[in-house]
C-alpha positions as CSV (number, residue, x, y, z in Angstrom):
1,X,0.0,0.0,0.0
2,X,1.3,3.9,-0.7
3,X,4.4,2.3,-2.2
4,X,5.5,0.0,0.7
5,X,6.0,-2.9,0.1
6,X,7.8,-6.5,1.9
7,X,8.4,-4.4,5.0
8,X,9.1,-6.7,8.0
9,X,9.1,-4.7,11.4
10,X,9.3,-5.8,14.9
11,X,9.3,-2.7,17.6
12,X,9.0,-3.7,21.0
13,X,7.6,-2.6,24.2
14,X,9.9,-0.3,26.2
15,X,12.4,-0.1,23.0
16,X,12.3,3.5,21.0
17,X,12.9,2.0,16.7
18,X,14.2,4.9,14.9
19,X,12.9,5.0,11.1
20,X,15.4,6.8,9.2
21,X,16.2,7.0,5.5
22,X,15.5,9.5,2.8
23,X,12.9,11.7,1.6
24,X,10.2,9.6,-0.5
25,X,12.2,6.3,1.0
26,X,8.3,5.2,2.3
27,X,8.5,6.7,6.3
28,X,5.6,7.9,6.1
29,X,3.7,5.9,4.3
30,X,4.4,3.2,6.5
31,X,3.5,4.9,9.7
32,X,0.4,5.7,7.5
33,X,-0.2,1.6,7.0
34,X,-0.1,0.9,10.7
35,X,-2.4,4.1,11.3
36,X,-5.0,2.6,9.3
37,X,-4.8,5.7,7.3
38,X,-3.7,3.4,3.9
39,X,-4.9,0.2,5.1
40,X,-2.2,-2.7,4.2
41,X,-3.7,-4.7,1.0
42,X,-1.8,-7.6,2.2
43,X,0.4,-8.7,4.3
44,X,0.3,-9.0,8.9
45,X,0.1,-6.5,11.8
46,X,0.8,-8.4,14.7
47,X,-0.4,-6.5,17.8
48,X,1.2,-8.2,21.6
49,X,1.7,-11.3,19.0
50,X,-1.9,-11.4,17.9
51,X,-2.5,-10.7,14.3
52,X,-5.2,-7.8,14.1
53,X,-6.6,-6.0,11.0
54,X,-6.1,-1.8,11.2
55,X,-8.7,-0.6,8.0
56,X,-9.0,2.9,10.0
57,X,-7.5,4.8,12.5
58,X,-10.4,4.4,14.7
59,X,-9.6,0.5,14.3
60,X,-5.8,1.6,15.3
61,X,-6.4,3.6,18.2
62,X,-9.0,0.9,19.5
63,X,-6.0,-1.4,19.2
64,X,-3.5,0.8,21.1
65,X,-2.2,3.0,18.5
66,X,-0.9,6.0,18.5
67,X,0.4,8.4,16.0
68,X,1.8,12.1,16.1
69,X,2.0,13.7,12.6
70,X,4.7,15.1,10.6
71,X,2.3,18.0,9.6
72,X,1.1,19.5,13.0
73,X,-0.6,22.6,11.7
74,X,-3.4,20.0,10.2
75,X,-3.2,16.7,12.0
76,X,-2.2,18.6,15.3
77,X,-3.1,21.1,17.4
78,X,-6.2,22.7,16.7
79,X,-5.2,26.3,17.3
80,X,-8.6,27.8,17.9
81,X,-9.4,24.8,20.8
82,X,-8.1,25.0,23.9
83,X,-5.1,23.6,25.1
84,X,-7.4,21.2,27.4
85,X,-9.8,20.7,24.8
86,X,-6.8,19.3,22.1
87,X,-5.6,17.3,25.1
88,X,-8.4,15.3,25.5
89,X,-9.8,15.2,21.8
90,X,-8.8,11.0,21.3
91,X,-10.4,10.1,24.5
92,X,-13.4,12.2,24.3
93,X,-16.2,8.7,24.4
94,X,-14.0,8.3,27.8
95,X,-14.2,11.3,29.3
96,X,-17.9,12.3,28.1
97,X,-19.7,8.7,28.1
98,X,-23.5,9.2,27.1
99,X,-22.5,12.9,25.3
100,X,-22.5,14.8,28.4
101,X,-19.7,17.1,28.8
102,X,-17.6,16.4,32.0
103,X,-15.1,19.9,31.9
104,X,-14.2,19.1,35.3
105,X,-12.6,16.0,34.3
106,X,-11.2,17.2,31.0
107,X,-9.8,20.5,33.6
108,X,-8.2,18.1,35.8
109,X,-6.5,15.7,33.2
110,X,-5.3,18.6,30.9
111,X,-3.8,19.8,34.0
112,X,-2.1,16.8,34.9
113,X,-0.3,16.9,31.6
114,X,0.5,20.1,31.6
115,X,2.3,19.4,34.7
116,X,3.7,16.1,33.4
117,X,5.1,17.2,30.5
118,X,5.7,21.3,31.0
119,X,4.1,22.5,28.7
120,X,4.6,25.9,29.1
121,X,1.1,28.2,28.7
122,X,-1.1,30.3,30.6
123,X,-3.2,27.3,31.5
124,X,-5.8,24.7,30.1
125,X,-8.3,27.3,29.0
126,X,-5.8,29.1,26.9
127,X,-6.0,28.9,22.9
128,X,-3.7,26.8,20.6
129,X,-2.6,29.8,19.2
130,X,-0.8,31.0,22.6
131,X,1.7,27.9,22.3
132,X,4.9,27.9,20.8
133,X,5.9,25.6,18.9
134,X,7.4,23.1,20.7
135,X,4.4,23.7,23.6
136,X,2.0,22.7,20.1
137,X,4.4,19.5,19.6
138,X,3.9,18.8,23.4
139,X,0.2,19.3,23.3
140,X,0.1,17.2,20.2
141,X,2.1,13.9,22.3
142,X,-0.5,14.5,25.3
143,X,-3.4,14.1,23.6
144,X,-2.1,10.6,22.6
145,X,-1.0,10.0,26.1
146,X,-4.2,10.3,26.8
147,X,-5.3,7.3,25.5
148,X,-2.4,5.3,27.0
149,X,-1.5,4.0,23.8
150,X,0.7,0.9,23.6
151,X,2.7,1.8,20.3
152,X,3.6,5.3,19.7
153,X,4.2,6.5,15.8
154,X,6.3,9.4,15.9
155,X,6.9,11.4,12.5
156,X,9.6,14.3,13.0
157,X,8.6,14.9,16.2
158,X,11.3,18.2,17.0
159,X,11.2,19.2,13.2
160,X,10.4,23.5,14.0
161,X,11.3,23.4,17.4
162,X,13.4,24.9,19.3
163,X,16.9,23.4,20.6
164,X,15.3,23.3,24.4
165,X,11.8,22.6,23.3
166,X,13.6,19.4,21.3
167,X,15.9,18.2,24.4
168,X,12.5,18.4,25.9
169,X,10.6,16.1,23.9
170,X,13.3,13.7,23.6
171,X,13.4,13.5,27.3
172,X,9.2,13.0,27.1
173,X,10.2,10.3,24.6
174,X,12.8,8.5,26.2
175,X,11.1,8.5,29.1
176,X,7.9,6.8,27.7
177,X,9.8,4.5,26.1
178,X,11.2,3.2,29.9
179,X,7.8,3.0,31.2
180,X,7.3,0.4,28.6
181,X,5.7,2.1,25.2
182,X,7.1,0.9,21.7
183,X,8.0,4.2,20.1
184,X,8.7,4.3,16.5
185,X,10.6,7.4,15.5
186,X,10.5,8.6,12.6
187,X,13.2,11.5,11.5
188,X,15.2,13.1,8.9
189,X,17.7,14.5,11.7
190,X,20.3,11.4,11.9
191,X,21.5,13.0,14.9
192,X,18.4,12.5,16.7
193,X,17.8,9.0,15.1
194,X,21.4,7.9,16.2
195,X,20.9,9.6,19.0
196,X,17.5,8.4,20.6
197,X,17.4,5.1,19.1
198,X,17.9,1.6,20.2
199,X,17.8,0.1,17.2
200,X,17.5,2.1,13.7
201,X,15.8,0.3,10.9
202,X,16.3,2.2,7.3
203,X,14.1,2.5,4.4
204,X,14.6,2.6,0.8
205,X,12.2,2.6,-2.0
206,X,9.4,1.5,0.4
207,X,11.4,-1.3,1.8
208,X,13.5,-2.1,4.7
209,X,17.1,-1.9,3.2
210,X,19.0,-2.3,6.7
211,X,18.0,-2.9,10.6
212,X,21.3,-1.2,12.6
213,X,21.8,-1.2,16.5
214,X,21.7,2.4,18.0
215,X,24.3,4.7,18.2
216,X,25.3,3.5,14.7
217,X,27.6,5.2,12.5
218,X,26.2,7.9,10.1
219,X,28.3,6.7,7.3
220,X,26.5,3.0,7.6
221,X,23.0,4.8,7.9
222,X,23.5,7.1,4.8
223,X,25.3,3.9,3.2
224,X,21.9,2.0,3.6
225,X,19.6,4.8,2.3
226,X,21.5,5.4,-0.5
227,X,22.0,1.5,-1.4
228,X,25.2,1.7,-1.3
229,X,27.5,-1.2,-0.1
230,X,28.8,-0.6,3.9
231,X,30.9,-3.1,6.2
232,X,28.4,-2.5,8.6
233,X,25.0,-2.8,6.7
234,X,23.8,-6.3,6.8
């Protein structure tokens, strides 16, 4: 589906997978697959070892999926809601069971994560558009939290922030990913993928061309995503 094709993917619980390789490689696409977004026309998503079919995202966040967006400004933060409001948008039938609109508890959790996870505003009434944007990225992962996913998709998460905001949400990340969440990262910073991952899997022309451990080097990465022949590539 979308270009991806013979892709063979294990992440596991606690472990953060970075997906590197480069633009048009099929990232995204396949983030897209296990979103539901493309559904898969063949092939298996194993979920805890059960197979499980994901033909929406509804399907996938049912299932324990979660996934942050490369492009915030439309899949993210809703700019005109309030931060509380965007925190809580994925578990709304939770909060608000029968329709009724519970603010209290919606209040109380968005204040919890703005606690948790410092995001830095004027408070859970306050509009999108008072965030910066690493605060907006930061909103964006708490709404997911939210649901206490149990697979975390991850496309550029620091791309337009900050250098704080980023050491931030790596921090967020890493510490997630000790708690016991998969976390696949997606990123076009090698850096950060070198950096945050504990294993790096790399993608070219839709298929996995490499799997690496962590703190590879770049040379073997770019070596991968180019096709190109590496000591270290297996």
């Amino acid at each position: 589906a979308g270009g991806v094709r013979d892709v063979t993917l294990d992440v596991r619980a606690g472990e953060i997978l970075g997906l590197a390789g480069l633009v048009g490689a099929g990232r995204t696409e396949l983030a897209r697959v296990l979103f539901g977004v493309t559904p898969a026309d063949s092939g298996e998503i194993c979920l805890e070892g059960r197979p499980v079919t994901i033909r929406s995202p509804q399907e996938a966040v049912a299932r324990g999926i979660a996934y942050v967006p490369e492009d915030r400004r439309r899949h993210g933060v809703i700019l005109e809601m309030s931060v509380a409001a965007n925190m809580t948008m994925a578990i709304h039938r939770r909060l608000f069971p029968g329709a009724w609109l519970r603010f209290g508890a919606e209040r109380r959790l968005a204040l919890e994560l703005i606690r948790d996870l410092d995001v830095r505003t004027a408070g859970p009434d306050a509009p999108g558009t008072s965030l910066s944007g690493g605060n907006q990225q930061k909103v964006a992962l708490a709404r997911w939290l939210a649901a206490q996913p149990k697979l975390l998709i991850l496309d550029e998460p620091t791309q337009g922030v900050d250098v704080g905001a980023k050491s931030e949400i790596h921090k967020i990340i890493r510490r997630l990913a000790r708690e016991g969440l998969a976390v696949l990262m997606i990123s076009s910073d090698l850096p950060e993928v070198l950096g945050m991952s504990d294993r790096v899997a790399v993608m070219r022309g839709g298929t996995i061309a490499a799997m690496l451990p962590g703190r590879s080097d770049a040379h073997d990465v770019m070596a991968a995503a180019l096709g190109q022949a590496s000591n270290q590539v297996g």
